[in-house]
N, C-alpha and C positions, 0 to 999 in steps of 0.2 A: 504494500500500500504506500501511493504518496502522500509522505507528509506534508503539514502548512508549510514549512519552512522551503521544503524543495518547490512547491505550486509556486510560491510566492516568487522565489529564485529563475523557475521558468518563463513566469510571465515577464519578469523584469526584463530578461534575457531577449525573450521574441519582440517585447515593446522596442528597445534596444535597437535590434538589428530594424525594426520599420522605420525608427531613424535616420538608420544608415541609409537607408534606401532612398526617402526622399533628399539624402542631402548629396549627392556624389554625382557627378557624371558619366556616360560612360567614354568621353575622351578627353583631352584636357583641351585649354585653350590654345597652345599651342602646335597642334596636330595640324596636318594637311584637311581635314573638314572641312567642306564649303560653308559658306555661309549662313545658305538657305537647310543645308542639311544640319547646320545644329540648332537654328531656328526650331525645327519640325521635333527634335530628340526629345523623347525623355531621359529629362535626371531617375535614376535607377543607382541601386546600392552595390559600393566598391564589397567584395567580400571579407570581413577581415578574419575569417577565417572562425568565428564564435557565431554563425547565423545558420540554422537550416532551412531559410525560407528560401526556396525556389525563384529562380525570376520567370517560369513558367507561370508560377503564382502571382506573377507581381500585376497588380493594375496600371493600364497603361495614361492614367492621369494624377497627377500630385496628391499624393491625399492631404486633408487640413485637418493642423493639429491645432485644438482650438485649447488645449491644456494652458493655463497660466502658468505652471508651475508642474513641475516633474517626478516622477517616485523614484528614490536614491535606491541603488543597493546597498547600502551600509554606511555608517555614519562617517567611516572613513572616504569612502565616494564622495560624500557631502561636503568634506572638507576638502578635497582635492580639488572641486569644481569651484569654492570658494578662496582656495586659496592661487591660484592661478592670477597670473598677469593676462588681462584684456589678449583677445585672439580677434582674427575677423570670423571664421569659421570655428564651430565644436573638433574637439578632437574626440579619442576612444571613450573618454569619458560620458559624450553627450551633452545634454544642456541643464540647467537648472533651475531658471524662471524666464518669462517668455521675453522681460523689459530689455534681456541679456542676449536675448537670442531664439532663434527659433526653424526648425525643421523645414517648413514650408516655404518660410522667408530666404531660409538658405539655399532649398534647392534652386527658388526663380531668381536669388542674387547669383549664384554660380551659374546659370541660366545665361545670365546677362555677361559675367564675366567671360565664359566662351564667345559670345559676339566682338566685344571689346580686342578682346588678345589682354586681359587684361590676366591678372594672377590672381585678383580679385574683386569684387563689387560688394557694394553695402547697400539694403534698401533704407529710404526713409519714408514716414508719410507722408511727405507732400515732396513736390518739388521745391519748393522756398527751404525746407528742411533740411532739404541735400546740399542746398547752395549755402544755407547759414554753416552746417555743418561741414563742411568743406572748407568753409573761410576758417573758422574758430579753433578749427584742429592745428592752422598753422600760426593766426595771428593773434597778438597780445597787446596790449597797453605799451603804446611807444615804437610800436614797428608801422611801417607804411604798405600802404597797397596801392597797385595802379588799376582804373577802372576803365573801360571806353564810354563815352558822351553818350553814345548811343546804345542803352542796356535795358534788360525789361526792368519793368516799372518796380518789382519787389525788390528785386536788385539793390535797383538806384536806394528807394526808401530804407533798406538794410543799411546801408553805405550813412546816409544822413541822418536817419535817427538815431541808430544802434552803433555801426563801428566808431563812428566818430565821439557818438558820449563815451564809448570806451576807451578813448585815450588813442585810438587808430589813426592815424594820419593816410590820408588819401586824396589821391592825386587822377585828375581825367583827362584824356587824350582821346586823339583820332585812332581807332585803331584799325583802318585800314594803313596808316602810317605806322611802321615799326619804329622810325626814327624818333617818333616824339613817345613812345617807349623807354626807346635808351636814354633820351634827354630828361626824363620823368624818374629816374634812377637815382637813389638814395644807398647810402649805407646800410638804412634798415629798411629796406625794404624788402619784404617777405612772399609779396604774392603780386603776379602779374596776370592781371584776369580780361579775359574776353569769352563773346561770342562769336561761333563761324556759320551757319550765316546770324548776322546779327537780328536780333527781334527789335522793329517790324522793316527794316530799311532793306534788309537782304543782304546787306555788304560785308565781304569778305575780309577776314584777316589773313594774312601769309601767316599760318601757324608754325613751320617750319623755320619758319628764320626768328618766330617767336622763341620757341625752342632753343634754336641755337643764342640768341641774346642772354637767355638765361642762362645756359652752358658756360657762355665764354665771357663773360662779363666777368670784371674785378672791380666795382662799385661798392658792393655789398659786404657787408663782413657778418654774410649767417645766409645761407641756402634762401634759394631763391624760387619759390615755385611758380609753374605755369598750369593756371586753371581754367578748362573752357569748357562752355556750355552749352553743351551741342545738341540740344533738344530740337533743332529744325531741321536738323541731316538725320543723327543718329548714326552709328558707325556700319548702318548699312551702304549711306554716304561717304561719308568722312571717315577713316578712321586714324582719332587725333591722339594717341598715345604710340600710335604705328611712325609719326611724325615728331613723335621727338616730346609730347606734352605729357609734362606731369601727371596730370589730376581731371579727369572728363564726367563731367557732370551732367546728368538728363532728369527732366522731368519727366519723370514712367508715365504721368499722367497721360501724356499724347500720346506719340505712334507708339513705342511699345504697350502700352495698355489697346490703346486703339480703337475702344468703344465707348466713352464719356463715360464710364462705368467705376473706375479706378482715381484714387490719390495717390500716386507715389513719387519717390526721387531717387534716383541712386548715384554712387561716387563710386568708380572703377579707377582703378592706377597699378603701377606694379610696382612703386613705391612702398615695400611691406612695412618702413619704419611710421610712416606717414600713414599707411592706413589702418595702424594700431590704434595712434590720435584719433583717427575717425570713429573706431571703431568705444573709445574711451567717449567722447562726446557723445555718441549714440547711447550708449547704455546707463549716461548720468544726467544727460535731458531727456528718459525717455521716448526718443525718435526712432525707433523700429515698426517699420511696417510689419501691420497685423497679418494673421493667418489667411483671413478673407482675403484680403486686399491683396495679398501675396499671391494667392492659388489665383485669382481674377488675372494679376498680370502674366503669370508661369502662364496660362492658357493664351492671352494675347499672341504674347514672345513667338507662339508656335506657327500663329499664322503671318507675322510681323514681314516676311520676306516678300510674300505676294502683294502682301497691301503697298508695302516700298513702291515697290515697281508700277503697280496702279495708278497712285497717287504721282509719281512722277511722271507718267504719261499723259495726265491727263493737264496735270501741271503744265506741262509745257505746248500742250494744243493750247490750252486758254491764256498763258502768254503771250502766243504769236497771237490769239484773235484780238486781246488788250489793245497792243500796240498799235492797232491797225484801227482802232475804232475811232470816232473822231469826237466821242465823250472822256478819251482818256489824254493829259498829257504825259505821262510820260508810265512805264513798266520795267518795273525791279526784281529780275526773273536770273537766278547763276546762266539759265541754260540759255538765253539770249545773249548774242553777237551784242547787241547795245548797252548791255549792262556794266557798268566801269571794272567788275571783277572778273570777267568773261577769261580772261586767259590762266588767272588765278581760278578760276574756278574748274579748269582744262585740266591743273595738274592735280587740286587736291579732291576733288571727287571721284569717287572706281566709277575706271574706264566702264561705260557701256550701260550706265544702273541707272542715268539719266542725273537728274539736279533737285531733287525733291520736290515736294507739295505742297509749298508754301513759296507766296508772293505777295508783293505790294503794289499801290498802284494812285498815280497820282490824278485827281479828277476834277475836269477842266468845270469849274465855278466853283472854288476855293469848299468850304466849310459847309454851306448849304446843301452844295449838291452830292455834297461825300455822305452828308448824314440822310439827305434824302434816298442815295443809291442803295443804302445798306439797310433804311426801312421799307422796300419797295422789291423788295425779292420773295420771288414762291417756292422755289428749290432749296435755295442756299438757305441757313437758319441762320439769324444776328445772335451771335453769342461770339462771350469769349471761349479761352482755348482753342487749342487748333492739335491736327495729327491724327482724327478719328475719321471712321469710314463716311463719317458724314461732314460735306462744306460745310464750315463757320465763315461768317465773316465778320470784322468789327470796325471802328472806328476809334483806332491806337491814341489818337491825342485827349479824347473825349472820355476814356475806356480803361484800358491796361496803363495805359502810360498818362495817363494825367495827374498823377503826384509827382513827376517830374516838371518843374521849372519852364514856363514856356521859351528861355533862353537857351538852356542846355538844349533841350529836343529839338530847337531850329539847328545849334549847333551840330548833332548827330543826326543832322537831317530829315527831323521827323518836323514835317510842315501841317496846318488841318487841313488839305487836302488829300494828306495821303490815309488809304484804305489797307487792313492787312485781310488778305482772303486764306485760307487754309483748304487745299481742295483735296475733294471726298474721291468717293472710289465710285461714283455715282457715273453713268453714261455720259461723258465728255458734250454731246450735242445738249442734253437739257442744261447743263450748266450755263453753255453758252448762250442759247438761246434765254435763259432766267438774268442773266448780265445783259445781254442786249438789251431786251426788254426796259430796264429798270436806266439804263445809260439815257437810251432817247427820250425817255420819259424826263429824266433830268435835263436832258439837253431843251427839252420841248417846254419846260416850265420854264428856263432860265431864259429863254425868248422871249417867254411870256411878259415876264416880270421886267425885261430890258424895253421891250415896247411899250408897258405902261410906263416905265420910268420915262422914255424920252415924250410921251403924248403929256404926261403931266410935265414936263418941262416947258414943255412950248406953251 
C-alpha cells in the first residue's frame, strides 16, 4: 500500500515535471529555425531526467497555471527557492509565488525570446511597464538619458514626471541624426533610447551605428546602454539586438498579442547581467504578467508570422493609394521611395517581409479635416493602439500624444495634421475604398466652408 507521504511525494513530482513542460522549448534561440516555424512551436518540457510524462501525452497548447503560490517538497526546497539570487527563468527547483515568477508567463516569455535571438525575455503587464522597467533597471539618481523629440506619448510623460523628479537628467534629440546622439553624451550617461520606426512619424533610426556609438564611445565613465522600442516592426521586421542593440522593448499589446484582447510588455536582450536588474525590478514592483494574459499572448505569438506579412501587404497597397490621392499631403510609409528613410529602411528590415503595418499621413486642411477623416470611416475603427487584425486609426496630436508639448511634437515632427493609421488584415480594396470615401468627403466640406468664407467676405 501507498503511503501519504509517498502520494504526496508523487504528486509533487508529476506537478513538477508539468512545469517543466510549459517552461522549455524545444530549440533554442539560436538554432537555424525559421522564423515563422518557431512562431507556430510549442514550448514542451526539456526532460530532466525525474519526469514520466510522455510528450505523446503532452497537450498541444500552454496550459494556465493560475496557482499564486506553489507546494514545496520540503522545507529545505522552501529555503533554497528563497534563498536564491533573482534569475530571469526557474531552474530545477521551480517556482515559489507567482509575483516571482510563473510557468505560463515563462513559456510565452521564452516564446518571445526564440523570435528575438535573444537569451532571454521578461513579460510585463503592460507595455508602459516594460519600458518603465527597462529604464529603472539601468538608471538612478544623477545618471543621464538620451531621448528622441519624437516618442510615444507615455514615454515622453515617464521622462517628465517621473525620471526627472528622480534626480535623472535627460536630454532630446533628432534621432534620425546619430550625431546629435554623440553630441548629447555625458559622463553619466547610462541609456541611449529610441524608436525604429518611430511612433507616429515612421522615421527611422540607423540602429547600427547606434550600437556602434555606444560600443566605441569614451565619454562615459559606466556602460552605456542602447534601448529600442520596437513595437511597430517587431523582430519579424527588425531585428535590433541582431544589430548590435542592447535592450529591445515591445508592447505585446499589439502585433504579438494581435487581437485587442491582451496587456503586455516584454524586455528581450542577451545582456544576462542586465536582465537580472530587470528581472529584480519585476518581482519588487510586482510587474509580471498574469497566467491569463500570458496563455492569450503564447497563442497570438503562434499565428504572429502570417499576420506580419498580411499587415505588410496591405500596408503598402494603401501607401501607394495615400500618396496618390489629392486629400493627402504628404505619406510616411518605410516601404515608399518618398519616405526620407527609404534606403535606411533597404538595409534594416529582412529582405523580402515587406515594411510593416503601420503609417502616417499628412491631411490636406490642417486639424479639421484630420479629425473629420478619422470620424467618418465605416471599416476602419477610431481607436487607439495599433498591430491587431483589425484597422485603428487615431489622431496622434489630439490622442496618444497630446501630453506632449505642442513644441516638442512640431519638433519630432508631429504637426495636427498628421493621422496615425494601423492596418488590419482586412481585404486591402475595403480599406481603400472606406479612406476614399471619408478623404473627398473632407475635401468636399472644406470647399464648402472656403466658398462661404469668400461669399461672406464680399
Amino acid at each position: 500500500m501507498v503511503s501519504l507521504a509517498q502520494l504526496q511525494r508523487l504528486v509533487v513530482r508529476r506537478r513538477t515535471c508539468s512545469y517543466l513542460f510549459v517552461a522549455n522549448r524545444s530549440f533554442s534561440s539560436k538554432t537555424g529555425v525559421e522564423f515563422a516555424t518557431r512562431c507556430a512551436a510549442v514550448p514542451h518540457h526539456t526532460d530532466k531526467g525525474d519526469c514520466e510524462q510522455s510528450l505523446a501525452n503532452e497537450g498541444l497548447a500552454v496550459p494556465i497555471m493560475f496557482g499564486s503560490t506553489y507546494r514545496l517538497k520540503n522545507a529545505d526546497h522552501g529555503a533554497r527557492l528563497h534563498s536564491k539570487e533573482e534569475t530571469v527563468y526557474a531552474d530545477e527547483d521551480g517556482w515559489v509565488y507567482t509575483r516571482w515568477g510563473n510557468p505560463t508567463n515563462e513559456a510565452a516569455a521564452r516564446s518571445i525570446a526564440a523570435l528575438e535571438g535573444a537569451k532571454s525575455s521578461l513579460l510585463f503587464s503592460s507595455g508602459m511597464n516594460s519600458i518603465t522597467g527597462a529604464l529603472l533597471s539601468v538608471l538612478k539618481a544623477g545618471d543621464h538619458a538620451i531621448f528622441p523629440h519624437c516618442v510615444y506619448g507615455g514615454t515622453s510623460e515617464l521622462v517628465h514626471n517621473y525620471l526627472n523628479n528622480f534626480g535623472i537628467e535627460t536630454t532630446f534629440v533628432d534621432s534620425t541624426n546619430i550625431e546629435e546622439y554623440e553630441n548629447a553624451l555625458r559622463p553619466n550617461t547610462r541609456v541611449m533610447y529610441a524608436e525604429s520606426p518611430a511612433n507616429p512619424t515612421m522615421r527611422l533610426t540607423d540602429l547600427k551605428r547606434l550600437a556602434e556609438l555606444s560600443q566605441n564611445q569614451t565619454i562615459t565613465n559606466k556602460r552605456t546602454y542602447t534601448i529600442v522600442d520596437n513595437t511597430f516592426s517587431t523582430s519579424y521586421h527588425i531585428r535590433t539586438l541582431d544589430l548590435g542593440i542592447d535592450v529591445s522593448i515591445q508592447s505585446a499589446t499589439k502585433y504579438l498579442g494581435g487581437h485587442s484582447d491582451v496587456l503586455a510588455g516584454v524586455i528581450s536582450s542577451n545582456d544576462e547581467r542586465y536582465m537580472v536588474e530587470a528581472a529584480k525590478y519585476q518581482k519588487i514592483f510586482g510587474s509580471l504578467l498574469d497566467p491569463m494574459q500570458s496563455y492569450l499572448l503564447a497563442r497570438g505569438i503562434r499565428t504572429l508570422d502570417v499576420r506580419m506579412e498580411r499587415h505588410a501587404k496591405n500596408a503598402q497597397q494603401i501607401a501607394e493609394f495615400l500618396e496618390k490621392h489629392e486629400g493627402v499631403d504628404r505619406v510616411f510609409y518605410p516601404g515608399l521611395e518618398s519616405h526620407p528613410d527609404y534606403e535606411l529602411g533597404q538595409q534594416q528590415f529582412r529582405k523580402g517581409k515587406g515594411f510593416g503595418g503601420m503609417l502616417s499621413f499628412l491631411v490636406k486642411g490642417g486639424l479639421n479635416n484630420a479629425k473629420f477623416i478619422v470620424e467618418n470611416l465605416d471599416v476602419i475603427n477610431l481607436a487607439v493602439s495599433l498591430g491587431s487584425v483589425e484597422s485603428l486609426i487615431e489622431h496622434p496630436s489630439s490622442m496618444t500624444h497630446t501630453m506632449i508639448p505642442k513644441e516638442q511634437r512640431e519638433a519630432g515632427g508631429l504637426p495636427d495634421s498628421l493621422v496615425r493609421l494601423s492596418v488590419g488584415i482586412e481585404d486591402p480594396i475595403d480599406l481603400i475604398n472606406d479612406l476614399d470615401q471619408a478623404l473627398k468627403a473632407s475635401l468636399s466640406l472644406q470647399n464648402t466652408e472656403e466658398t462661404l468664407e469668400a461669399s461672406s467676405a464680399q
